[in-house]
C-alpha positions as CSV (number, residue, x, y, z in Angstrom):
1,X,26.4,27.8,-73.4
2,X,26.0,26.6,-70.0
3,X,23.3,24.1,-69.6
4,X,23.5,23.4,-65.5
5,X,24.4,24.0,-62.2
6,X,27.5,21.4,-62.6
7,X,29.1,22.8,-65.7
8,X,28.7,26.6,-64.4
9,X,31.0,25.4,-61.4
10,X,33.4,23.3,-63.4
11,X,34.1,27.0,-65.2
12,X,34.0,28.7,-61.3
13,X,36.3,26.6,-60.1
14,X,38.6,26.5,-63.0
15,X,39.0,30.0,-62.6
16,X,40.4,29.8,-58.7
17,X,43.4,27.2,-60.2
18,X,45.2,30.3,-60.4
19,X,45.3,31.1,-57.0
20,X,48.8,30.7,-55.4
21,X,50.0,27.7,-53.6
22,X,52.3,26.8,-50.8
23,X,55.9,25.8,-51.8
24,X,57.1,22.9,-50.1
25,X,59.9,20.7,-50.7
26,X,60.2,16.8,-51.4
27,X,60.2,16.7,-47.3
28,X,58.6,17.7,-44.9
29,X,57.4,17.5,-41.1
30,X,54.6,18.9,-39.7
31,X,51.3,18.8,-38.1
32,X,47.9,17.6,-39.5
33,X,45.0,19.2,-37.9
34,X,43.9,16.3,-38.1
35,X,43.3,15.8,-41.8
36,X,43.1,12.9,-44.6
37,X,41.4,13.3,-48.5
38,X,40.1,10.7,-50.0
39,X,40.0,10.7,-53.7
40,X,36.9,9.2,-56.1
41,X,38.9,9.0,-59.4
42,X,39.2,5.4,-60.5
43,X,37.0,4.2,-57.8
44,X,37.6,1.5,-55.9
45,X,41.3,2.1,-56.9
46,X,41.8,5.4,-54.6
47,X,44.4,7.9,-54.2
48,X,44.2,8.1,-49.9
49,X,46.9,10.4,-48.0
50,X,46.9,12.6,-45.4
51,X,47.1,16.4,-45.6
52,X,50.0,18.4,-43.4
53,X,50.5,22.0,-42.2
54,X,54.4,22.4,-42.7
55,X,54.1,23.8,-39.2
56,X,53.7,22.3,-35.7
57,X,51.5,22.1,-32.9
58,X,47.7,22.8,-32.9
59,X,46.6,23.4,-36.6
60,X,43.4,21.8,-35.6
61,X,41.5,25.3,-36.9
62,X,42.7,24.8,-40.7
63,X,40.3,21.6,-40.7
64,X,37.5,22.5,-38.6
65,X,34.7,24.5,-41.1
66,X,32.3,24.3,-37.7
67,X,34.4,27.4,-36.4
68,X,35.3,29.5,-39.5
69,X,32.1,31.0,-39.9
70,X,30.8,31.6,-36.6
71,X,34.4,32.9,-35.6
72,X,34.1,35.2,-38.2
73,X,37.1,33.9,-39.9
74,X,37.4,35.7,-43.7
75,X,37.1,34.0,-46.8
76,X,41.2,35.3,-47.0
77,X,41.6,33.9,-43.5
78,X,39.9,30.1,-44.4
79,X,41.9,29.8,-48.3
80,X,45.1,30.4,-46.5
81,X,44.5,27.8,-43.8
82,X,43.6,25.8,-46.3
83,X,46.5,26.2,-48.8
84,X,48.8,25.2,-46.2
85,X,47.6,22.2,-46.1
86,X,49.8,19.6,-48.3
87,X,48.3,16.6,-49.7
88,X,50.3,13.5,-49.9
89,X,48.4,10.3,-51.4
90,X,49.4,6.7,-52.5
91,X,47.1,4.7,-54.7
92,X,44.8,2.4,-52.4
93,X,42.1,-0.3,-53.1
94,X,38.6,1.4,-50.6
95,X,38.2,-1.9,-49.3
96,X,41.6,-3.2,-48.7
97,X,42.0,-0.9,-44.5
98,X,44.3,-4.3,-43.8
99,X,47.4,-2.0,-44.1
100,X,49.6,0.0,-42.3
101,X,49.1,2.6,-44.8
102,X,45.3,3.1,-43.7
103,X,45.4,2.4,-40.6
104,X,47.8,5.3,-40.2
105,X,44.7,7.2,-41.9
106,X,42.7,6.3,-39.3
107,X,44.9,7.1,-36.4
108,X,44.9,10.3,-38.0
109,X,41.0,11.2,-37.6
110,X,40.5,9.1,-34.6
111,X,43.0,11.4,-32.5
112,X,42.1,13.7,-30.0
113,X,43.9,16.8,-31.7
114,X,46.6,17.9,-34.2
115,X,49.0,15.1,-34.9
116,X,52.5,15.3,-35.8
117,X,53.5,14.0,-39.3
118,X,56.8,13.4,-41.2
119,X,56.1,13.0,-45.7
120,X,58.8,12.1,-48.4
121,X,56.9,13.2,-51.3
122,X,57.9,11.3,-54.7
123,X,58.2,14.9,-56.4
124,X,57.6,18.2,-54.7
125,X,54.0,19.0,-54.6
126,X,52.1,21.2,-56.5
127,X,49.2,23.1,-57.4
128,X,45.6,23.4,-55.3
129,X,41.9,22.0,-55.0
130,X,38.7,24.0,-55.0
131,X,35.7,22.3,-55.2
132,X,31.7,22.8,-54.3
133,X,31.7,19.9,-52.5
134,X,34.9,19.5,-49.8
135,X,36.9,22.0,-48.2
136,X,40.0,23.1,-50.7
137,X,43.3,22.1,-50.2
138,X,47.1,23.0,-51.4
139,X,50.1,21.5,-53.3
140,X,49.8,17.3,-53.2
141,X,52.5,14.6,-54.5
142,X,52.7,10.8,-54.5
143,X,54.4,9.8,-51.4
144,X,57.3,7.9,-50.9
145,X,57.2,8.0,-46.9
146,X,54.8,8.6,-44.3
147,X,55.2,8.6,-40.7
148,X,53.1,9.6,-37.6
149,X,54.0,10.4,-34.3
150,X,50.9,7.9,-31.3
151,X,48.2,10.1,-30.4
152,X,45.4,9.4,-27.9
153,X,42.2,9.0,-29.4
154,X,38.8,10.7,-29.2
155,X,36.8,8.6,-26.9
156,X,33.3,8.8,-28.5
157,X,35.7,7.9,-31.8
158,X,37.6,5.2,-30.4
159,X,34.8,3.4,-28.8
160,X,32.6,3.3,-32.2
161,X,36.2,1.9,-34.1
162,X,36.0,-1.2,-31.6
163,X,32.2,-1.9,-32.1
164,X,32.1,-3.9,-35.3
165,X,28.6,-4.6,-34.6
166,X,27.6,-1.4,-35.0
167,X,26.2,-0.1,-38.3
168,X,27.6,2.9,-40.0
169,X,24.8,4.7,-40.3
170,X,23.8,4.4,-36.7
171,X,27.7,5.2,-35.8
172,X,27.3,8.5,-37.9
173,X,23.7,9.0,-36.1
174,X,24.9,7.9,-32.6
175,X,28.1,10.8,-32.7
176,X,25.9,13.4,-34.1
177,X,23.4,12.7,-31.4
178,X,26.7,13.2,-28.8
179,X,27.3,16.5,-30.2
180,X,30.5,15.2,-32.3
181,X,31.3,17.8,-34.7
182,X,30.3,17.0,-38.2
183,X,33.8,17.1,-40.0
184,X,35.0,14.9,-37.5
185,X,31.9,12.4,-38.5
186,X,32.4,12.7,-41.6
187,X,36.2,12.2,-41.7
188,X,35.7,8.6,-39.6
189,X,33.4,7.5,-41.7
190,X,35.6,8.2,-45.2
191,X,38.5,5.9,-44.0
192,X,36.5,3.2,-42.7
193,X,36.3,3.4,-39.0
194,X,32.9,2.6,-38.6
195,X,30.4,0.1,-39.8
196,X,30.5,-3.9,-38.8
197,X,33.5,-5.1,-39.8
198,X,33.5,-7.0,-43.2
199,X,31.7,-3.9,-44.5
200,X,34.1,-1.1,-44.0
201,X,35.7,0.4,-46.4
202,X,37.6,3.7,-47.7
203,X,34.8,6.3,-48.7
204,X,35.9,9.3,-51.0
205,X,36.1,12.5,-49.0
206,X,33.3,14.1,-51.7
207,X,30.8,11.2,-51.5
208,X,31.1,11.0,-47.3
209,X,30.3,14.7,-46.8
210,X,26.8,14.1,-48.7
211,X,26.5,10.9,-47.4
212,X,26.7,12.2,-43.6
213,X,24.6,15.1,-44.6
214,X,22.2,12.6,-45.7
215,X,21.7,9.9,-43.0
216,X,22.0,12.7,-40.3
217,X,18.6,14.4,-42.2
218,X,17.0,11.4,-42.4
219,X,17.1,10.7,-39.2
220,X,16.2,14.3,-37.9
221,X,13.4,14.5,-40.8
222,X,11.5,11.3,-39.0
223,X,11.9,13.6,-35.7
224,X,10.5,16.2,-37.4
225,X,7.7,15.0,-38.8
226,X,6.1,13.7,-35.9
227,X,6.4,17.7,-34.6
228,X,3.4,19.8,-34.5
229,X,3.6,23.0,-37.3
230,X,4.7,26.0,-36.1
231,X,1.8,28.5,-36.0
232,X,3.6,31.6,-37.7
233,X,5.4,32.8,-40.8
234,X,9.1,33.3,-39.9
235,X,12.2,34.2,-41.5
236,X,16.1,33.9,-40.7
237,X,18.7,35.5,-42.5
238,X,22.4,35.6,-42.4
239,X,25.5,36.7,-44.9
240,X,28.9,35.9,-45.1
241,X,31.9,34.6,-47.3
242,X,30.2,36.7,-50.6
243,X,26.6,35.0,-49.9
244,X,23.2,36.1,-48.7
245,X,21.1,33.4,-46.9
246,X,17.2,33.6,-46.7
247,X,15.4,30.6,-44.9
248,X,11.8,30.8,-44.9
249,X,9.3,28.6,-42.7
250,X,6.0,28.5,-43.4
251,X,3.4,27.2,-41.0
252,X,2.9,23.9,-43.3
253,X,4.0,20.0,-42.9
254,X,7.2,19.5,-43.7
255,X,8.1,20.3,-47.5
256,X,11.8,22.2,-48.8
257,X,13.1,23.8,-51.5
258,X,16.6,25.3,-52.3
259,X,17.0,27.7,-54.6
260,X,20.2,29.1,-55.3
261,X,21.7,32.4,-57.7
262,X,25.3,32.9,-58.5
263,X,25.3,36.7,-59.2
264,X,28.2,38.3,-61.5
265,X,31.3,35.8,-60.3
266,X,32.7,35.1,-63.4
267,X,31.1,38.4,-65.1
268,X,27.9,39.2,-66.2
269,X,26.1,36.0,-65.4
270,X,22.8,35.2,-63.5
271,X,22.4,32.1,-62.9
272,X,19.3,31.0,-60.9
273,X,19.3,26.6,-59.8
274,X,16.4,25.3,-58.2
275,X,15.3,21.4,-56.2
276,X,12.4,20.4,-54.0
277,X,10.9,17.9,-52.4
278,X,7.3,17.5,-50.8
279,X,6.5,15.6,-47.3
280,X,7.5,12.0,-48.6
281,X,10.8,13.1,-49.7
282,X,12.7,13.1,-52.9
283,X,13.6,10.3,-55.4
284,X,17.4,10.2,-56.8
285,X,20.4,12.2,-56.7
286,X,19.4,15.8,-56.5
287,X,21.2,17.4,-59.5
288,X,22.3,20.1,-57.1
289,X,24.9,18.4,-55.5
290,X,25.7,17.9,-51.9
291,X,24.5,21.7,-51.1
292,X,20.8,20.8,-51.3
293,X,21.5,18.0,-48.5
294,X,23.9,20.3,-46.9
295,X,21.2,23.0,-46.4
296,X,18.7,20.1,-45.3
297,X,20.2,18.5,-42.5
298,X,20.7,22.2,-41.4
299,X,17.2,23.6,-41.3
300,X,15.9,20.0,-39.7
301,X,18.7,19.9,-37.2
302,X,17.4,23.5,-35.8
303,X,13.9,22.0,-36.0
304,X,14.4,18.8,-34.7
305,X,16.2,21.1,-31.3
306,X,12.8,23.2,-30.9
307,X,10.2,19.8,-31.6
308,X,8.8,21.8,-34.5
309,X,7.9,21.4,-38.2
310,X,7.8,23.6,-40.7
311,X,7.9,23.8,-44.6
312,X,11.5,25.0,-45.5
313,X,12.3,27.2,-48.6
314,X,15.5,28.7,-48.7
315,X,17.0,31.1,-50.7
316,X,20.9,32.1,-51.3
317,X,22.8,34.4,-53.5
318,X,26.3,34.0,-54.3
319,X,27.8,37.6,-55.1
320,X,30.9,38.7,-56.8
321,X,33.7,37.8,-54.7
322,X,32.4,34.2,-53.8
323,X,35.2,31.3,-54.2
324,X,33.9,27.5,-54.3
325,X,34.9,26.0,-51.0
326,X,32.7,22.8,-50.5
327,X,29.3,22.6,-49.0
328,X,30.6,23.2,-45.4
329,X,30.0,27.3,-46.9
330,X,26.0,25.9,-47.2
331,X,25.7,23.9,-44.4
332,X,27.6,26.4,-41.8
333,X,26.1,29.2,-43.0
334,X,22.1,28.1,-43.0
335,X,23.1,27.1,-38.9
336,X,24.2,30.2,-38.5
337,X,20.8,31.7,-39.7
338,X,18.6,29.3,-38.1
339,X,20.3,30.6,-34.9
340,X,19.3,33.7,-35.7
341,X,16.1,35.2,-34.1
342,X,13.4,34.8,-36.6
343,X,11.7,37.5,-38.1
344,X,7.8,36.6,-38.2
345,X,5.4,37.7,-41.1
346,X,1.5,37.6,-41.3
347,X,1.5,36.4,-44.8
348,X,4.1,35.2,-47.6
349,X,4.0,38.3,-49.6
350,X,5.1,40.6,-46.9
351,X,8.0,38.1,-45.6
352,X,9.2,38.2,-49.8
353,X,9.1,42.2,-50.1
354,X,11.6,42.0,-47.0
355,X,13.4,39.5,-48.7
356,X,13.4,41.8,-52.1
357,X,14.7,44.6,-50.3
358,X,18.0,43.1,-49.5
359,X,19.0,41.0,-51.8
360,X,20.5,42.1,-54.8
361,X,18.1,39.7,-57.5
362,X,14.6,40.5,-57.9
363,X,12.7,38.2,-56.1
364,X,10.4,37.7,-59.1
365,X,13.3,35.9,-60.7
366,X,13.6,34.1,-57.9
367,X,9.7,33.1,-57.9
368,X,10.0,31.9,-61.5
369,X,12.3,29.1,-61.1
370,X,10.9,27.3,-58.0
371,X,8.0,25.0,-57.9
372,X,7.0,25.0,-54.1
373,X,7.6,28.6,-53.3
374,X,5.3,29.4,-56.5
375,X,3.4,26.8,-55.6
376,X,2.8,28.7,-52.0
377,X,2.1,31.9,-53.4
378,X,-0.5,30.6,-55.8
379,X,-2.1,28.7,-52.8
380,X,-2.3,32.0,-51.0
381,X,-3.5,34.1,-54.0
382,X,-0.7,36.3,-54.7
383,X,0.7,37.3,-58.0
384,X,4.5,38.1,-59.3
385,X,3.3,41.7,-59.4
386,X,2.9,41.7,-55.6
387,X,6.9,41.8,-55.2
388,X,7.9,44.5,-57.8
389,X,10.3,46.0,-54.9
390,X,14.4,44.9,-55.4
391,X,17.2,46.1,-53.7
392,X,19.0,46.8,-57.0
């Protein structure tokens, strides 16, 4: 029996290891985008490598999740970028960057585009990632030999590398505010490139990505709150990659829930997983994962752009079809909906018989496992009766 979110997607994404792989040899040369995992296994003890397109030239679109979705790249399109990708790694201490080894890591992130790479892999790689959390990935070895061709760096990059005065957190906050795209964020900060200098350090690629998501909300969240409320109902939607998207802002001070359903992937299942927090935040980890702060910074980034705030409670649908590919899927995805023109509503219970009447669980079910957005329509007298209407 499945008792959580984590253990249904330890069964999801056991089910994609079947998926094939590239085939590379023992060596290769090639171009990363550019691209570098960091493990978390055995933490501080790391595996750290780059990861290489066995092609060359500009492969920058195989690590850049900003432009899948609004290009309208397929799910098919974004797995085959992504399982040409070829992960080398070597066993690394996080805080020892005082070797050529990282340092060629960090060339790698801090250049202004695709990079050329030569790999002698100890064995020839094999098999693939999937993951909630980060993007997947192809084959991976141990390497014997790495090489890297000089690259100029990104300026706005480069010049937060030299300041070693210069806290992480305000580096991560200081490129967002520059318009910096988040991978590339996040990528600096996992291999150390920012922060003042004793206190750098490699950062697994899976803890980064939540920890960007995180500090970037934050920050946008202490915007927000210091917005006046919007003074209507409104809803954005938007689908892609096998999932439905429903963010609903409600003319309150600044509260958010995410409630997500994973509808019929493996078979017959229905699972609904639900988190919230009200105006002064949330305490611990949310057992989510790095979705919930995925979705977050999202919302608050599009409020944070208009000067408004809202009370946020999203809802999502993963149908059959839908493949674990990291929390870029979440984060990508709610942007593309809050770009969306709103729909507005008079009152909650017509904005969730809209909702009903596209998505494929009832919205009562829905209802049942949140707090906030029962919590709402208790406040404004409604009952689960009101949304008896489902698309079926």
């Amino acid at each position: 029996m499945i008792l959580g979110k984590g253990a249904y997607l330890r069964q999801l994404t056991a089910a994609t290891r079947q998926m094939k792989s590239l085939e590379v040899g023992k060596e290769m040369t090639g171009s990363s985008p550019p691209s570098v995992f960091i493990g978390s296994w055995n933490y501080p003890d790391v595996y750290a490598g780059p990861m290489i397109a066995p092609m060359h030239g500009d492969t920058g679109i195989m690590d850049r999740p900003e432009e899948w979705i609004a290009g309208h790249r397929t799910q098919e399109e974004i797995i085959g970028y992504r399982m040409n990708l070829v992960r080398g790694k070597r066993m690394t201490n996080a805080c020892d960057l005082d070797n050529r080894f990282v340092e060629k890591l960090q060339e790698i992130v801090l250049a202004e585009g695709s990079i050329e790479s030569e790999a002698a892999f100890e064995s020839a790689p094999a098999g693939s990632s999937f993951s909630e959390e980060h993007t997947p990935f192809g084959p991976s070895a141990p390497l014997e030999r790495f090489e890297i061709e000089t690259k100029r760096w990104d300026h706005s990059l480069e010049k937060v590398f030299y300041d070693t005065d210069l806290t992480a957190r305000n580096a991560v906050l200081d490129l967002h505010r520059r318009g910096l795209a988040f991978s590339s964020i996040q990528k600096a900060f996992s291999t150390g490139t920012m922060g003042r200098g004793p206190n750098r350090h490699l950062v697994p690629t899976r803890w980064s990505i939540t920890a960007c998501d995180t500090m970037i909300g934050d920050r946008l969240l202490s915007e927000v709150k210091k917005c006046p409320v919007i003074d209507t109902l409104r809803l954005h939607e938007f689908s892609s990659l096998h999932n439905r998207y429903a963010v609903l802002l409600m003319p309150t001070e600044w509260q958010y829930e995410w409630t997500e359903a994973f509808l019929h992937v493996l078979g017959n299942e229905e699972y609904v997983f639900s988190d919230y927090e009200g105006f002064r935040g949330k305490t611990g980890y949310s057992p989510l994962g790095g979705c919930y702060y995925s979705c977050k910074m999202a919302v608050l980034e599009a409020l944070a752009q208009e000067q408004r705030q809202a009370g946020a409670i999203i809802l999502r649908e993963a149908l059959p079809g839908y493949v674990p590919m990291g929390v870029f899927n979440v984060r990508e995805n709610v942007r593309n909906a809050m770009r969306k023109p709103a729909t507005e509503f008079e009152d909650i219970r017509s904005a969730l018989t809209h909702i009903s009447e596209r998505f494929t669980l009832p919205v009562q079910r829905f209802i049942t496992e949140t707090t906030l957005l029962k919590e709402n329509i208790r406040h404004r007298q409604c009952t689960l009766s009101d949304f008896a209407v489902s698309a079926g």
